[in-house]
Every structure is written in C-alpha cells, then in structure tokens.
ZAGUVEX-255421 format. One line per 3 residues: for each residue z negated, y, x negated of N, C-alpha, C. Coordinates in nm, 2 decimals, decimal comma, padded with zeros to 4 digits. Layout:
# residues N
Z/Y/X/Z/Y/X/Z/Y/X | ...
END
This chain:
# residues 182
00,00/-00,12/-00,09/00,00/00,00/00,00/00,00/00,12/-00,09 | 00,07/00,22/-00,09/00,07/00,33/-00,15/-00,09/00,39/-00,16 | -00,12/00,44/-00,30/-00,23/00,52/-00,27/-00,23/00,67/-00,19
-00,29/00,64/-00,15/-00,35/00,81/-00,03/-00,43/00,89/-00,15 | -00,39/01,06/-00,15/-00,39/01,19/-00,20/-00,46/01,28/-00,11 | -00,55/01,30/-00,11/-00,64/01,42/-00,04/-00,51/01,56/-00,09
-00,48/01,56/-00,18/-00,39/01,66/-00,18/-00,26/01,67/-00,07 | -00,30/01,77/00,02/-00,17/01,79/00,13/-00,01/01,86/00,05 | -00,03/01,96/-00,02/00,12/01,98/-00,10/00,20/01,89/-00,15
00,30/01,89/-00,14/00,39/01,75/-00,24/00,36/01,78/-00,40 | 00,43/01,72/-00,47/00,45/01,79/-00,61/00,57/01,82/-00,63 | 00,63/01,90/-00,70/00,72/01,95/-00,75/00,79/01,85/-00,85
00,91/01,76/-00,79/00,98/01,68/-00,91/01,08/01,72/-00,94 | 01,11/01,75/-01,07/01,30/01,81/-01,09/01,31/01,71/-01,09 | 01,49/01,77/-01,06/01,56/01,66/-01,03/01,65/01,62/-01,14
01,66/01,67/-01,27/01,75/01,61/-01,36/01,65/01,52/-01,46 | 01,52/01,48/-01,45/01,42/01,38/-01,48/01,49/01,20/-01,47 | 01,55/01,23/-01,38/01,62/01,08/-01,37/01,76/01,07/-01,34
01,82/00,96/-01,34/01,93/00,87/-01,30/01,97/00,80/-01,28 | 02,08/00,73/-01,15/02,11/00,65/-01,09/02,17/00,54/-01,15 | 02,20/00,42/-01,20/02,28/00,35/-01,24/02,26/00,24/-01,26
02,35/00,17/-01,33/02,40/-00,02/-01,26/02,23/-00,05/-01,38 | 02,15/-00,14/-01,27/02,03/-00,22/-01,34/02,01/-00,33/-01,41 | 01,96/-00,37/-01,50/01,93/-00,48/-01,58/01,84/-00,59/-01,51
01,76/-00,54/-01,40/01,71/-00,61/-01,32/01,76/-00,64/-01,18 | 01,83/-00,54/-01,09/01,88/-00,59/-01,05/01,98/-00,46/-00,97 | 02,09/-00,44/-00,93/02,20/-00,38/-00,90/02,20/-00,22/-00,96
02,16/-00,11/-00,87/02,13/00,01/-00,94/01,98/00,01/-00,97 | 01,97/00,12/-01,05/01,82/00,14/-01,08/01,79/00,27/-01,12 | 01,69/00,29/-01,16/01,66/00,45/-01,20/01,59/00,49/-01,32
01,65/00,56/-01,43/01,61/00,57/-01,50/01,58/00,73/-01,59 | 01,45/00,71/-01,64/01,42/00,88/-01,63/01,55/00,90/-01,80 | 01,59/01,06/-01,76/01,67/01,11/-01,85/01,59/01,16/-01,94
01,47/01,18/-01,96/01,37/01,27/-02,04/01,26/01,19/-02,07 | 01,20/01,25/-02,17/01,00/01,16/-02,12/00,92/01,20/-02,01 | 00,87/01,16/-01,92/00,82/01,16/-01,79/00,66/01,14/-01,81
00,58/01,21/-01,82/00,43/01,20/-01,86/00,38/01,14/-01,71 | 00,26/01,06/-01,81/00,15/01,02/-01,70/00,11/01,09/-01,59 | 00,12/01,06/-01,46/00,05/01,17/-01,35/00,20/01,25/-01,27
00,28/01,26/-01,36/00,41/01,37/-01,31/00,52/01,25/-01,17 | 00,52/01,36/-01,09/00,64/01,30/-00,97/00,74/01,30/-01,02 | 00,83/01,15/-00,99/00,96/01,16/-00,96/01,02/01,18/-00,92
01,01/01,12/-00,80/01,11/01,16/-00,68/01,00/01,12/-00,54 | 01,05/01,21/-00,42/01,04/01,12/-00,33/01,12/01,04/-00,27 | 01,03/00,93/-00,16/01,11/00,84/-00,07/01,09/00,85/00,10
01,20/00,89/00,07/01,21/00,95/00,24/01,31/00,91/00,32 | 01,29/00,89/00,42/01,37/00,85/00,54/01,38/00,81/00,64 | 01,38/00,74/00,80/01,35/00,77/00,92/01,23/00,74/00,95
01,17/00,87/01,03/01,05/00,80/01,12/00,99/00,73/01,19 | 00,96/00,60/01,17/00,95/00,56/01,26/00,80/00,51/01,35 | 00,84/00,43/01,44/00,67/00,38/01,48/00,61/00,25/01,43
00,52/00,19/01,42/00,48/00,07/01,34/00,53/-00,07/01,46 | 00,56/-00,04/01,55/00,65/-00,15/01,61/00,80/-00,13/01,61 | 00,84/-00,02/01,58/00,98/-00,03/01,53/01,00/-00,11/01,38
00,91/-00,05/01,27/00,88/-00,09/01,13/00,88/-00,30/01,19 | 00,79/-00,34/01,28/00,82/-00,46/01,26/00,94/-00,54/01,27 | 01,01/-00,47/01,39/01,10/-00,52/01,41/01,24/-00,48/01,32
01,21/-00,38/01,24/01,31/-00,38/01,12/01,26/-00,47/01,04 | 01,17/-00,52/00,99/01,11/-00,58/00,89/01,18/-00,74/00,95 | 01,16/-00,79/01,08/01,21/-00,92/01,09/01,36/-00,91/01,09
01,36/-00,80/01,10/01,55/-00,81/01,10/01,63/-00,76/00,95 | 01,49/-00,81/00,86/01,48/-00,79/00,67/01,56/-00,69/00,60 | 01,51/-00,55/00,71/01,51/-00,46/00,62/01,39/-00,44/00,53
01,42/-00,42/00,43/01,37/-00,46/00,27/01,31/-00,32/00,24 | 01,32/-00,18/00,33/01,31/-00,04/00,28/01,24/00,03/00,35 | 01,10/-00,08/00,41/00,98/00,00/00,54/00,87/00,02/00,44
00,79/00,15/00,43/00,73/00,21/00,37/00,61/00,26/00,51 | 00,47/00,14/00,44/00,39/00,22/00,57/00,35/00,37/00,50 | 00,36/00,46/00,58/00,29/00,61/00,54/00,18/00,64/00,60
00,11/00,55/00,78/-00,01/00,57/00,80/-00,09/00,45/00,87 | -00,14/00,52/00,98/-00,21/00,40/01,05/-00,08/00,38/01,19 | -00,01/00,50/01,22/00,07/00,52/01,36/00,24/00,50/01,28
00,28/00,56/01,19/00,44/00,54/01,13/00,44/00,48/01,00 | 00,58/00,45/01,04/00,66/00,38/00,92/00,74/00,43/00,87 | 00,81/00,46/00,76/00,92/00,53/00,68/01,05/00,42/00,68
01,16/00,46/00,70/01,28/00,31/00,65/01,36/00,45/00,60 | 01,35/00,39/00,47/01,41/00,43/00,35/01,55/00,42/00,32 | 01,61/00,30/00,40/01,74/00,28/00,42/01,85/00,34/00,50
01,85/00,44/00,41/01,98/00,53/00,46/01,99/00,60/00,31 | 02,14/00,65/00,32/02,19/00,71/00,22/02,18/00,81/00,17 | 02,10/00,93/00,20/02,00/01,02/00,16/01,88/00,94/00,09
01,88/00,87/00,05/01,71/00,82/00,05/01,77/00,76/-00,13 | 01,80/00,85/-00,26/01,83/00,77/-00,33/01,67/00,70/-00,41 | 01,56/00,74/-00,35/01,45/00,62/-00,44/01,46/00,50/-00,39
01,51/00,46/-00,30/01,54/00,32/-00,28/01,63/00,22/-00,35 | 01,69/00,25/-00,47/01,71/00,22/-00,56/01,64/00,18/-00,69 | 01,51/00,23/-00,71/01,43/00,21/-00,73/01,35/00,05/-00,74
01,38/-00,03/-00,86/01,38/-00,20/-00,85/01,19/-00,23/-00,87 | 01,18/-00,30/-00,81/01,03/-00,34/-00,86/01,03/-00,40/-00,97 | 00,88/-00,38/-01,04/00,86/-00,43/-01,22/00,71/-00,54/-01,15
00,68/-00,60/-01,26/00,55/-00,64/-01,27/00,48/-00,56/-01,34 | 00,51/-00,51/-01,45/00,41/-00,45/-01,52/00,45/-00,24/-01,50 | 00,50/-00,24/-01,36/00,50/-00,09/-01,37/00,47/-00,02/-01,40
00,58/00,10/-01,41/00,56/00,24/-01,46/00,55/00,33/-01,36 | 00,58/00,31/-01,27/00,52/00,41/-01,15/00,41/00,37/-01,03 | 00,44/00,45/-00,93/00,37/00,42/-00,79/00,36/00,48/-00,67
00,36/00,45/-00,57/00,40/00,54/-00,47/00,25/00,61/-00,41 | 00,29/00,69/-00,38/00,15/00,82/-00,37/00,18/00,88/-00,26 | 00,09/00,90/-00,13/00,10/00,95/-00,04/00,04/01,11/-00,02
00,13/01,19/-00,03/00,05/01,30/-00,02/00,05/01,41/00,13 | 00,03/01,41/00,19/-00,04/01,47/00,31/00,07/01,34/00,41 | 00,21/01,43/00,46/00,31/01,33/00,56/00,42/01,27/00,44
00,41/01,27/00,29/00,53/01,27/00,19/00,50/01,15/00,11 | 00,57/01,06/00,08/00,56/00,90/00,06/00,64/01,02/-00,12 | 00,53/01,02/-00,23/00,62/01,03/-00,38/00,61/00,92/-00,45
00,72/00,87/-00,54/00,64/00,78/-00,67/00,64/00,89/-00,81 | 00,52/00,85/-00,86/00,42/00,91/-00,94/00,45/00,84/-01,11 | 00,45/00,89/-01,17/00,42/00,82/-01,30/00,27/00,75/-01,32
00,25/00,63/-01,36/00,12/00,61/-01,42/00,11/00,61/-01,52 | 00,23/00,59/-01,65/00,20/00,60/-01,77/00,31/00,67/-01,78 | 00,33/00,73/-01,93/00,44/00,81/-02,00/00,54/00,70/-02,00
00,66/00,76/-01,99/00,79/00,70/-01,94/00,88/00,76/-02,02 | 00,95/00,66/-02,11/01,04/00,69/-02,24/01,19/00,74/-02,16 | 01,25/00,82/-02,25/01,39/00,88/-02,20/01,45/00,76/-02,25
01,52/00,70/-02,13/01,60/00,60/-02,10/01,58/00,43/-02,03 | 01,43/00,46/-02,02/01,38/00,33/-01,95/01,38/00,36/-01,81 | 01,39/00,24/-01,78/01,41/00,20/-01,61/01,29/00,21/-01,54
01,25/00,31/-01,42/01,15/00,29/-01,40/01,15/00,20/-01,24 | 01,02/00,15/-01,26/00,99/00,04/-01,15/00,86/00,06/-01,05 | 00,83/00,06/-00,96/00,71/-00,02/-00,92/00,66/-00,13/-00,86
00,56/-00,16/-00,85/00,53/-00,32/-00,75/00,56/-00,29/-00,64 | 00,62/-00,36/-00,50/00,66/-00,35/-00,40/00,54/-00,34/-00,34 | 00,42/-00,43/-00,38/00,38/-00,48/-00,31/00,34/-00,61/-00,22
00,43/-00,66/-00,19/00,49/-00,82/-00,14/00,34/-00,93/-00,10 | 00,31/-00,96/00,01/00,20/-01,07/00,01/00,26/-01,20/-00,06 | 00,18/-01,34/00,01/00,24/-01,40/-00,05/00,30/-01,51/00,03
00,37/-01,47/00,16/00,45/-01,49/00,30/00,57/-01,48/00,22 | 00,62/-01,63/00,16/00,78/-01,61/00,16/00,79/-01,59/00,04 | 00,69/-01,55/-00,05/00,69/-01,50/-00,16/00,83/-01,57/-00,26
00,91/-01,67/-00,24/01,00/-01,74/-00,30/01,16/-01,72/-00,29 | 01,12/-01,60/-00,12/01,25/-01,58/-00,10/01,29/-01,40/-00,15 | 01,18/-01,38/-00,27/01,20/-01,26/-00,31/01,13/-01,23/-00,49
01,28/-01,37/-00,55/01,22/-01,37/-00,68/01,24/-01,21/-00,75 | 01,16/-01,20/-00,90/01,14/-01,13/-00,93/01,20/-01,11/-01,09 | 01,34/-01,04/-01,13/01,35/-01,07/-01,25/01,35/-00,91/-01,34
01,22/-00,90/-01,38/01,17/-00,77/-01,38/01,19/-00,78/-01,55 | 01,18/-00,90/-01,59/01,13/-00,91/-01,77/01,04/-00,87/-01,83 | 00,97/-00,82/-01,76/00,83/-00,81/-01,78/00,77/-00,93/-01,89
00,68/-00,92/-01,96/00,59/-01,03/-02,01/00,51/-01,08/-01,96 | 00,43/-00,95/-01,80/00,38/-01,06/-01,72/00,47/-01,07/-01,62 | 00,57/-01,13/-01,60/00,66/-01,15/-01,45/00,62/-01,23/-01,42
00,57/-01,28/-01,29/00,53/-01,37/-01,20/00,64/-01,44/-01,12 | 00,78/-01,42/-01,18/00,88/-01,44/-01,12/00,92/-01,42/-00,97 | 00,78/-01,34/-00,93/00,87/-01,22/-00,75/00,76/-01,14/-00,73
00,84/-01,14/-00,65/00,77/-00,96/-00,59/00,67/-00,95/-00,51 | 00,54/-01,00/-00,55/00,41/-00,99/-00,51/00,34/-00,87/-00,58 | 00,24/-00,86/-00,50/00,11/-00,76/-00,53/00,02/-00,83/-00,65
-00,01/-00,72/-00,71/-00,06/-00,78/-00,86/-00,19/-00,87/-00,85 | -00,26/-00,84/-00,73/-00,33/-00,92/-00,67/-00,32/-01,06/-00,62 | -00,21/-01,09/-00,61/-00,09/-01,21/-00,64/-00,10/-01,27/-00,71
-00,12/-01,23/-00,83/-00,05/-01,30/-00,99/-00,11/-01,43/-01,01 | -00,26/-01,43/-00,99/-00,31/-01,55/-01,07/-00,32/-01,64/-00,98 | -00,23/-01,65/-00,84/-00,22/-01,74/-00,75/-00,10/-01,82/-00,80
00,00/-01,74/-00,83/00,14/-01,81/-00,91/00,14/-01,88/-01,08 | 00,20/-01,95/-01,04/00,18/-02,01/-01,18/00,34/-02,00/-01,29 | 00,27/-02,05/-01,39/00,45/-02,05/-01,54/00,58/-02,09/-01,42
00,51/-02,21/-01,38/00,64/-02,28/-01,34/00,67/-02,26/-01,16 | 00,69/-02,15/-01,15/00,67/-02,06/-00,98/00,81/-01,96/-01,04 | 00,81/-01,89/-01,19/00,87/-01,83/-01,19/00,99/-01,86/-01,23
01,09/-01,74/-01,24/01,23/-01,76/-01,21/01,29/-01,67/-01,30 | 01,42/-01,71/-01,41/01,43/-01,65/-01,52/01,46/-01,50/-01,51 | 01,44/-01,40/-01,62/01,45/-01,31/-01,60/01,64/-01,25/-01,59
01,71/-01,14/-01,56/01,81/-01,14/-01,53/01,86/-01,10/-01,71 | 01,99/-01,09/-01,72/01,99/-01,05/-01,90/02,10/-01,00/-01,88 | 02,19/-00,97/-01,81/02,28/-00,84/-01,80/02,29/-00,76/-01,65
02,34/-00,62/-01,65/02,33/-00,54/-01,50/02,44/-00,59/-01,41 | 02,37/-00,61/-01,33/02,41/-00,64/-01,20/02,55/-00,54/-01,15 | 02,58/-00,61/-01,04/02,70/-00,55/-00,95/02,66/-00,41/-00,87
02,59/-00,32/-00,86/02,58/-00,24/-00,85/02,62/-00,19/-00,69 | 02,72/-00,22/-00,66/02,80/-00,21/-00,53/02,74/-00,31/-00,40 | 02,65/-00,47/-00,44/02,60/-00,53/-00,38/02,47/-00,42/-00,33
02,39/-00,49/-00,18/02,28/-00,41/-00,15/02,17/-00,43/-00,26 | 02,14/-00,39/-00,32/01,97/-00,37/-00,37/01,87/-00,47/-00,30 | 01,80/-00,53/-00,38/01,66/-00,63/-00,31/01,56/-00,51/-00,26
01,44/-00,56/-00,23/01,37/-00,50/-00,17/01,30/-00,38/-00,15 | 01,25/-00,30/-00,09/01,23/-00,16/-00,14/01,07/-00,13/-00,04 | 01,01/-00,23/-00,06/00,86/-00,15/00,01/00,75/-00,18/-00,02
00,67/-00,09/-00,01/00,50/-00,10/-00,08/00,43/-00,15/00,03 | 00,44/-00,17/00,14/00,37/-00,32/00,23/00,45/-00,31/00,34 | 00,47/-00,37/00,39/00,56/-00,41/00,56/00,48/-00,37/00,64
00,49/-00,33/00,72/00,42/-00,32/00,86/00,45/-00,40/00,97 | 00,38/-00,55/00,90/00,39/-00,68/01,01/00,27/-00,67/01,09
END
C-alpha cells in the first residue's frame, strides 16, 4: 500500500529527471536522466477515478494499473496520459509510492544513479503470486511480484530466471499496482 504523507501539497518533480524507454526487465521502463537524491519526487501516477467496487471489477478483468489512494477510491493508471505506469517493479527498489493529500507520487528512497532503471515493489499478495513472475535481477528476486513481506514465504526454487536483454516495448507492460482493491 502506498505510504500516506500528512503533507497535503504534492512535491514539485521536474520533468527532465527521467525517461521513457525499452526495459531490461520488462517492456518500457523509466530511467532517471540525472542523480535523483534520496526523499526527491519523480513523477506522479495519475489516472481515473474511481470507486473501490469499480477498482474490483477492473482488477478481475486484470487490469494490472489500480492504485488504492483511500478507504472510498481507486486510481487506474491505465490510460495514456499516465506515463508512471511504465514504471516496472524491482525487488530490491529504488522508489515508492507516496500519497500525499488526493496525489498518488513515487518518491526516491535511495540516491538514484543517472542511467538506472528505477523500480518499485507493486506490492502483490500471495493470491496467484505465480502468475506474475518477477525478473527484476535483483540479488534478492523472489522471482515475482510480491510484497517484501512475501519473500521468506518463497523459496530459491519458486523463482524464475532473470530477463537478460529489453524487451518488446510495444507489447502491454506487466503490472502496475501498489495493492488491488479486492
């Protein structure tokens, strides 16, 4: 679940900090153009509002891009204005999604090298967990897209090899959310 920000203002992310392009993990991905310090916004992720029984019924019909933002709405990220949904999950991430007053940002947690890919954990329970492997290359990859709270439930041989060249780019992107709203 995204962490919640008592801070109501968004933060201020420029926009030439990153860029779009074919992923090592998996289709497009995002990768900061500069060094990106600990604590500093990327981008936000934005896109329709919805209600948490719409959010389910996107989610069974596996859209991959529902972002809960409260206790009443859902975010679906999937639309074409929405480029953080390109944004691939890591195991051992570099970002995180941060809610600040009604604004879903991902955040830097650590300094972020000019040219690395940045990632965060989706999230993911461990419902299906198999049909959303994970090839992050990480040293710890758990081989999918679970919550790091996950990890020591999966074992060496759960996971699935890492990817070793970028992807098709043009295909849809895997998954894109910090918890479902099932």
């Amino acid at each position: 679940m995204p962490k919640k920000t008592a801070v109501k203002c968004p933060p201020d992310a420029p926009k030439d900090r990153i860029a779009f392009r074919d992923s090592g993990i998996h289709g497009m991905g995002c990768f900061a153009v500069c060094t990106i310090r600990k604590g500093m916004p990327i981008i936000e992720y934005v896109g329709e509002r919805i209600t948490k029984a719409e959010g389910a019924l996107r989610c069974d019909a596996n859209n991959r891009f529902i972002f809960v933002l409260d206790d009443e709405t859902d975010v679906d990220g999937d639309v074409s204005w929405n480029p953080a949904r390109h944004i691939n999950h890591g195991c051992a991430p570099n970002a995180e999604a941060e809610i600040f007053g009604d604004q879903i940002w991902i955040m830097a947690i650590r300094n972020i090298a000019e040219g690395e890919e940045i990632t965060f954990n989706y999230g993911y329970d461990l419902e299906d967990h198999k049909s959303h492997p994970c090839r992050c290359g990480a040293e710890s990859c758990v081989g999918y897209m679970v919550a790091m709270e996950f990890f020591p439930k999966l074992t060496r041989k759960d996971q699935v090899p890492a990817a070793k060249t970028p992807k098709d780019s043009s295909r849809r992107r895997g998954a894109l959310a910090a918890t479902l709203a099932v």
